[in-house]
C-alpha positions as MATLAB code, in Angstrom:
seq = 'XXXXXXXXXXXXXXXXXXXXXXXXXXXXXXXXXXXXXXXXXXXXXXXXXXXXXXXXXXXXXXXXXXXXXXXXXXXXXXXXXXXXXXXXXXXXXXXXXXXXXXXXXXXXXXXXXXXXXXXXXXXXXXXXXXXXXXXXXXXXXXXXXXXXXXXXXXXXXXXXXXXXXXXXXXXXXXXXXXXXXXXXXXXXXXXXXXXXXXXXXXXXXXXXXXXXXXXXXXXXXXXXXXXXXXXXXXXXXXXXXXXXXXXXXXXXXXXXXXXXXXXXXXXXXXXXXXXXXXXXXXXXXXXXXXXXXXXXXXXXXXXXXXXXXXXXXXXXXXXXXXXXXXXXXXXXXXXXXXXXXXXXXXXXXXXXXXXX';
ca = [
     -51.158  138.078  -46.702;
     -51.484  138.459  -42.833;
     -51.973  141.996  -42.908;
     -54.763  141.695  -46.101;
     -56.659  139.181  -43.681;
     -56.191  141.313  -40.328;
     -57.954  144.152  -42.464;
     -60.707  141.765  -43.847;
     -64.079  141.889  -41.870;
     -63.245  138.276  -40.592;
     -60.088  139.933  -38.948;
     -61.322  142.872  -37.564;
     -64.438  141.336  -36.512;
     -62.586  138.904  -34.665;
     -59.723  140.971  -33.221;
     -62.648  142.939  -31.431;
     -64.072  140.081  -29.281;
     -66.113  137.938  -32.013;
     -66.373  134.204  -32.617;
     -66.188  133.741  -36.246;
     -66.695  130.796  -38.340;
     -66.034  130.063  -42.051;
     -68.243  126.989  -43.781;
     -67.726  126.175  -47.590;
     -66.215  126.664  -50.607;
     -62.652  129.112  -50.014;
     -62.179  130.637  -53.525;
     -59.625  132.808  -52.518;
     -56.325  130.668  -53.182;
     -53.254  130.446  -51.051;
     -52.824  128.969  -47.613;
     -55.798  128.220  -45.737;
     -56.805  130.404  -43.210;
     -57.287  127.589  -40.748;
     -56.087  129.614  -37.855;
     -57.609  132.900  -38.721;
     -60.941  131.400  -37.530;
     -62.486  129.438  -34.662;
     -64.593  127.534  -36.310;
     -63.133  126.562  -39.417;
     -64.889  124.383  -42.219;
     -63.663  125.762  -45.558;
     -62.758  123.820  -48.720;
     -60.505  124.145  -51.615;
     -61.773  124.213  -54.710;
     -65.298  123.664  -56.499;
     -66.403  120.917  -54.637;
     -68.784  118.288  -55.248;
     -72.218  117.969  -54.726;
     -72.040  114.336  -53.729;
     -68.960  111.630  -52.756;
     -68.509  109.856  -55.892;
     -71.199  106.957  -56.243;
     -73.522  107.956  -53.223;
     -75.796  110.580  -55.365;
     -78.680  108.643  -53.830;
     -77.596  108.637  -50.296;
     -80.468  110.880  -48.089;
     -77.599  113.527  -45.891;
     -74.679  112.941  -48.046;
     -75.381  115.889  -50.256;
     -73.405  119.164  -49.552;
     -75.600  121.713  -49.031;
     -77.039  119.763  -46.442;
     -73.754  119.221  -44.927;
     -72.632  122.703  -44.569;
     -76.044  122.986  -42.921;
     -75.361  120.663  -40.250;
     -71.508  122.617  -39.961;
     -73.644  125.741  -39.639;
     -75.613  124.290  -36.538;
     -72.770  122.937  -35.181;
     -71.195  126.519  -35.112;
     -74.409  128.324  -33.702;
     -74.698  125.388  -31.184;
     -70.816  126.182  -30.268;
     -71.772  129.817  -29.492;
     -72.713  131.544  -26.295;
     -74.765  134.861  -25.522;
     -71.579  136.125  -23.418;
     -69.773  136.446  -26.861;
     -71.187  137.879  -30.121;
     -70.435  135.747  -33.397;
     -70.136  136.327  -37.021;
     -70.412  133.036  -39.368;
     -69.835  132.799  -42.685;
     -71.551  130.499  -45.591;
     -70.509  129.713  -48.605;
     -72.738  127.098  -50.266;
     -71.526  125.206  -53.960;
     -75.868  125.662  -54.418;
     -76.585  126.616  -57.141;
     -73.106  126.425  -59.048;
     -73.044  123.746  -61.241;
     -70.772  120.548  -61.742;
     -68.469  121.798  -64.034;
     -67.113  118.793  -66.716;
     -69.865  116.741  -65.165;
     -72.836  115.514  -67.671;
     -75.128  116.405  -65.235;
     -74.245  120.207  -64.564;
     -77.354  120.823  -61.398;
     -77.314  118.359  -59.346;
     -79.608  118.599  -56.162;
     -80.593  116.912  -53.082;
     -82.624  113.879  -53.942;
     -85.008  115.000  -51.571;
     -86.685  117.453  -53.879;
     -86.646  115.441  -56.854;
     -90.267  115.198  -56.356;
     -90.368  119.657  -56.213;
     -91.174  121.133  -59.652;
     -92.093  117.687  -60.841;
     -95.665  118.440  -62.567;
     -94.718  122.130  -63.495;
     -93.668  123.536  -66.696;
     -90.673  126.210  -66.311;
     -91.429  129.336  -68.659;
     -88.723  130.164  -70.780;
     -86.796  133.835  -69.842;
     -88.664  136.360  -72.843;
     -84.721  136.461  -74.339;
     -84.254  133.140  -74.649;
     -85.216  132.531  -78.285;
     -83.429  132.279  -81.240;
     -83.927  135.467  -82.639;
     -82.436  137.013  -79.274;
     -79.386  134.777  -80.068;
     -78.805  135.943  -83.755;
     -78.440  139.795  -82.607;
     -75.623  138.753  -80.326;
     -72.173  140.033  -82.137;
     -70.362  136.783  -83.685;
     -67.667  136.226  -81.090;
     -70.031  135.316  -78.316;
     -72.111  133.111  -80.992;
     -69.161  130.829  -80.439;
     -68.230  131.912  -77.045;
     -67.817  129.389  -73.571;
     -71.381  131.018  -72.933;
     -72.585  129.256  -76.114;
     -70.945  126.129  -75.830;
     -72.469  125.797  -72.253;
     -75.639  126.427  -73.088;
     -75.817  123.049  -75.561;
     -75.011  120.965  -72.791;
     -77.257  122.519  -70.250;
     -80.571  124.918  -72.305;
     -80.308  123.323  -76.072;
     -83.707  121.561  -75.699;
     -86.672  121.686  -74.720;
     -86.088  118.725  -72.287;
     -82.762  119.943  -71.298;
     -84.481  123.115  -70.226;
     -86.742  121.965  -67.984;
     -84.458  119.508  -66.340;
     -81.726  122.124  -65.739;
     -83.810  124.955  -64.745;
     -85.738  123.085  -62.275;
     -82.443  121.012  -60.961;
     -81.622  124.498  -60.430;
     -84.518  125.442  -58.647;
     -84.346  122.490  -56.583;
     -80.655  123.980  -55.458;
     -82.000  126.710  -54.266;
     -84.979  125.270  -52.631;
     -81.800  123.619  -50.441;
     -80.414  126.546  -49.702;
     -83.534  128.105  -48.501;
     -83.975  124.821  -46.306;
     -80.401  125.071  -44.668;
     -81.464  129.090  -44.004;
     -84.581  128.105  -42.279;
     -82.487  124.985  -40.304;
     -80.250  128.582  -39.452;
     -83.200  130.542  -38.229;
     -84.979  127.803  -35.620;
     -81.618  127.568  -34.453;
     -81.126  131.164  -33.489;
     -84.360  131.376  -31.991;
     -84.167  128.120  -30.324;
     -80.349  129.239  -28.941;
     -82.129  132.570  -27.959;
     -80.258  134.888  -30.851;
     -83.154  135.559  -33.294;
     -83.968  139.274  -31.728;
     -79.767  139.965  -32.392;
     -78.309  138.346  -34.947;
     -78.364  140.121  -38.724;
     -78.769  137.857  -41.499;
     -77.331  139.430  -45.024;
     -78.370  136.762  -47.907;
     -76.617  137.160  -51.305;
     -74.626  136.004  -54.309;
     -71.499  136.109  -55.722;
     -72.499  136.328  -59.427;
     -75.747  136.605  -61.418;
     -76.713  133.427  -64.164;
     -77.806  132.956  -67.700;
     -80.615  130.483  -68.044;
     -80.664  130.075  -71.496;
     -81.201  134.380  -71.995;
     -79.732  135.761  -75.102;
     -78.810  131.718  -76.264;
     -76.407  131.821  -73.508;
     -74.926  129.810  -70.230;
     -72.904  130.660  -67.584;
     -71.477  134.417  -66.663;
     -68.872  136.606  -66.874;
     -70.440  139.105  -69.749;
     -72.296  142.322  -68.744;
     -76.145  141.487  -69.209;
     -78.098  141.989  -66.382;
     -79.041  138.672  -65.799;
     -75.198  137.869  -65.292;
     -74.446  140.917  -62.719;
     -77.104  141.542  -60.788;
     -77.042  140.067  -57.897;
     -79.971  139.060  -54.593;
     -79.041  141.355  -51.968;
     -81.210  140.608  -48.448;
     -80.355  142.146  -45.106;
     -82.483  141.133  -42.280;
     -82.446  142.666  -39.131;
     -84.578  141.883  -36.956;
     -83.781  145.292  -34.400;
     -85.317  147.301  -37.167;
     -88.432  149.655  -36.629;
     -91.521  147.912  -38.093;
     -91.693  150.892  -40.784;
     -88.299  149.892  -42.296;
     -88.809  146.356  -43.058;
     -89.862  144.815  -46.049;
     -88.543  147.866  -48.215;
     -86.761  147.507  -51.915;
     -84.253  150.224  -51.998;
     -83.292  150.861  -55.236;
     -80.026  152.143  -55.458;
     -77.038  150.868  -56.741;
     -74.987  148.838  -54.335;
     -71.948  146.334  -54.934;
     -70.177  143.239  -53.045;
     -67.660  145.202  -51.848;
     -70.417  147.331  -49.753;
     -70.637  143.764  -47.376;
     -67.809  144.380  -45.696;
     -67.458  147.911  -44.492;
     -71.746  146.822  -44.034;
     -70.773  144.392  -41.532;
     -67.777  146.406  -39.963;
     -70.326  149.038  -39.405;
     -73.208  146.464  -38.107;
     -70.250  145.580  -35.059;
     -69.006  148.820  -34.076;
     -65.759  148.156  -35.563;
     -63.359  149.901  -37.590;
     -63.670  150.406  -41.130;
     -59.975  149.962  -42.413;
     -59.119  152.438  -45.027;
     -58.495  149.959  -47.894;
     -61.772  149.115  -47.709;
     -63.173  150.371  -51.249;
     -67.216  149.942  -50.543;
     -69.685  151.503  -48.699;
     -71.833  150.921  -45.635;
     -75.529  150.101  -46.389;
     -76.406  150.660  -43.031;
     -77.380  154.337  -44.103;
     -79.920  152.619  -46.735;
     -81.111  150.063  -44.269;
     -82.049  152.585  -41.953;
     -83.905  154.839  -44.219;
     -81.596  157.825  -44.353;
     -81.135  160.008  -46.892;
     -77.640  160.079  -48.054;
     -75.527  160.691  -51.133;
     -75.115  157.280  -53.201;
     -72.949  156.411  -56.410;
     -74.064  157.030  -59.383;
     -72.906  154.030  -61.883;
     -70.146  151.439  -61.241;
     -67.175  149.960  -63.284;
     -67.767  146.367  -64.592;
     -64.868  144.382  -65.752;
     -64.055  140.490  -66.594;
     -60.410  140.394  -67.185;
     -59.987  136.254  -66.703;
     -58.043  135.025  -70.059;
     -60.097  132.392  -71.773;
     -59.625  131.366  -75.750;
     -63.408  131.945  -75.515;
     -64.233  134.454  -73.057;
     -64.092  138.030  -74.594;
     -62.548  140.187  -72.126;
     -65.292  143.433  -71.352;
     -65.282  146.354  -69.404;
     -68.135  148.765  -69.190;
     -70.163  151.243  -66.694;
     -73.613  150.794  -65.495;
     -75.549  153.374  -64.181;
     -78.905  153.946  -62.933;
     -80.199  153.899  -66.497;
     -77.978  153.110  -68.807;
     -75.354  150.604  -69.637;
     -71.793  150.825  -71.611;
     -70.150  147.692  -72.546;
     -67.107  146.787  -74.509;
     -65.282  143.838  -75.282;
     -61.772  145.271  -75.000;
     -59.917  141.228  -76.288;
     -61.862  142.102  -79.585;
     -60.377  143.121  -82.810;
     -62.050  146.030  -83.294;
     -63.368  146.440  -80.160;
     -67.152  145.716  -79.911;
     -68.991  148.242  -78.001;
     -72.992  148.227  -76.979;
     -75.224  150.576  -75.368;
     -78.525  150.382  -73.600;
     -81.372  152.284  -72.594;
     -82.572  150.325  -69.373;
     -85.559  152.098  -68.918;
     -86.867  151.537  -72.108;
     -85.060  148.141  -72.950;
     -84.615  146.098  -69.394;
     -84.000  143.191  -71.657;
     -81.045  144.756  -73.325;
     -82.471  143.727  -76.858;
     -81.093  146.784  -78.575;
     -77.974  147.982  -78.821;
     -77.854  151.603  -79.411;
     -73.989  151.699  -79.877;
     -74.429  152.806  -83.973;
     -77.476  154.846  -83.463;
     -76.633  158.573  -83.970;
     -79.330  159.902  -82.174;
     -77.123  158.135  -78.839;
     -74.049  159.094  -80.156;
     -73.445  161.638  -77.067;
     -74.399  159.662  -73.895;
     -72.190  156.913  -75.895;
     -69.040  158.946  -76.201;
     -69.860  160.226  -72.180;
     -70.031  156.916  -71.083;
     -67.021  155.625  -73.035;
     -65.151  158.863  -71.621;
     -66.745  157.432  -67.952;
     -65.337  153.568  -68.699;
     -61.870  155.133  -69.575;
     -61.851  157.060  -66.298;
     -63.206  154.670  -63.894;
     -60.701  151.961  -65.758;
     -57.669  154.177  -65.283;
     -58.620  154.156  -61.478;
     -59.077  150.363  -61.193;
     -55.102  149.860  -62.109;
];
């Protein structure tokens, strides 16, 4: 709606004097925000990564397109008016229904070429056989034939995949000259990161939507270039979430932070300060699928709670993170866990009571 949008960082940001842009892939449904921006390149949809019968074409391939749309917008903007720009690539999503799921620029065919791609340490069989039944036969499995289910397969997805990102990083270097040739490298905060984690190949799997690490955790970069020599280059580990961008960028402008925002600034991490942080966060993946189990679960700091709430009984697991980063056993039946299990399934039924 109008007043979910005016309350969005796009909105606030440019109700307060910015030139915004948009570039990519709109997910969000609805009308198109055309007018909501000044620079508006959006698209419905998934996309393609090429027009239909010009895969070979050098420039016709999308992430190199929403390159040039990004240089376009910097080019567009001015040093008498800040600007916030927004993009979205398809990189590294794949093709959905398309035989060839990763499909990159042809100008890094060549990249990766001569290498061998090691497989993920949970990517074996015997990983696969201690999954519970219902994901044995799950979307997750079914993707995985067409894209992990040999050893030829592997190495041409994973390194298609690679290739993806090497675009990506290409089109975020193209970004950088530009703001230093345009004068705005010293200024302008870069924030790098994902919407979802992958599976390549880990626990016999493809895709998302479960709660393994390698499906939730996300890359999280924020570059600013105004920061103190000591605080750059740091890993903070703490526990931050997608919805900490916006109130993050809100902050970064010196605008208002609408109160429906649910996150958190991260400008208190970025600049080193100590300060109170969550503890764990509610997971859930509530899309209806014939087969994608619906889950819920809470992951903190340590440990993680998961349950497949679409599952007759429900299936619950439980791991120790510190001792088990590759969540290889489940510690759900184990009696000596039985009381952080029945804390954390008290947690989930709290923090899911909140989230309706």
């Amino acid at each position: 709606t109008a007043k979910q949008f005016a309350e969005s960082f796009p909105g606030v940001l440019r109700k307060a004097g910015y030139r915004t842009g948009v570039i990519g892939k709109w997910g969000l449904g609805g009308k198109m925000p055309v007018d909501k921006y000044d620079y508006f390149k959006g698209y419905r949809g998934q996309g393609r990564y090429f027009p239909k019968g010009k895969s070979d074409q050098p420039g016709t391939h999308l992430t190199h397109k929403l390159g040039d749309q990004a240089i376009e917008f910097l080019n567009g903007c001015t040093a008498k008016q800040p600007f916030m720009l927004q993009l979205y690539t398809k990189a590294a999503h794949c093709q959905d229904g398309d035989p060839w799921p990763f499909q990159p620029d042809p100008r890094y065919n060549k990249l990766y070429a001569d290498a061998k791609i090691p497989h993920p340490k949970t990517a074996t069989e015997a990983d696969f056989k201690r999954q519970p039944p219902f994901l044995k036969t799950s979307e997750a499995r079914k993707r995985w034939f067409v894209r992990f289910k040999n050893e030829a397969l592997f190495q041409k997805s994973v390194k298609d995949y690679y290739r993806l990102v090497a675009g990506i990083d290409d089109v975020v270097g193209r970004i950088r000259t530009t703001l230093k040739d345009k004068g705005f490298a010293d200024d302008t905060v870069i924030i790098y990161t994902s919407d979802n984690g992958f599976y390549l190949g880990e626990h016999g799997l493809a895709g998302k939507w479960f709660m393994h690490e390698e499906s939730i955790r996300l890359p999280l970069i924020i570059y600013d270039p105004r920061l103190p020599k000591n605080l750059r280059g740091r890993k903070v580990d703490e526990l931050v979430l997608s919805i900490d961008i916006a109130p993050t960028i809100e902050a970064l402008a010196g605008t208002r932070i609408p109160d429906s925002v649910q996150g958190r600034s991260l400008i208190p991490l970025v600049a080193g300060r100590k300060t109170a942080w969550r503890q764990d966060f509610f997971y859930e993946h509530l899309f209806k699928h014939p087969r994608i189990p619906q889950t819920e679960g809470v992951r903190t700091k340590r440990w993680k709670y998961t349950r497949y709430i679409s599952v007759k009984p429900v299936y619950e697991e439980l791991f120790d993170l510190q001792t088990d980063p590759h969540e290889e056993h489940n510690l759900a039946k184990d009696s000596h866990h039985a009381a952080m299990l029945t804390k954390l399934r008290r947690r989930c039924d709290e923090l899911a009571k909140q989230a309706k």
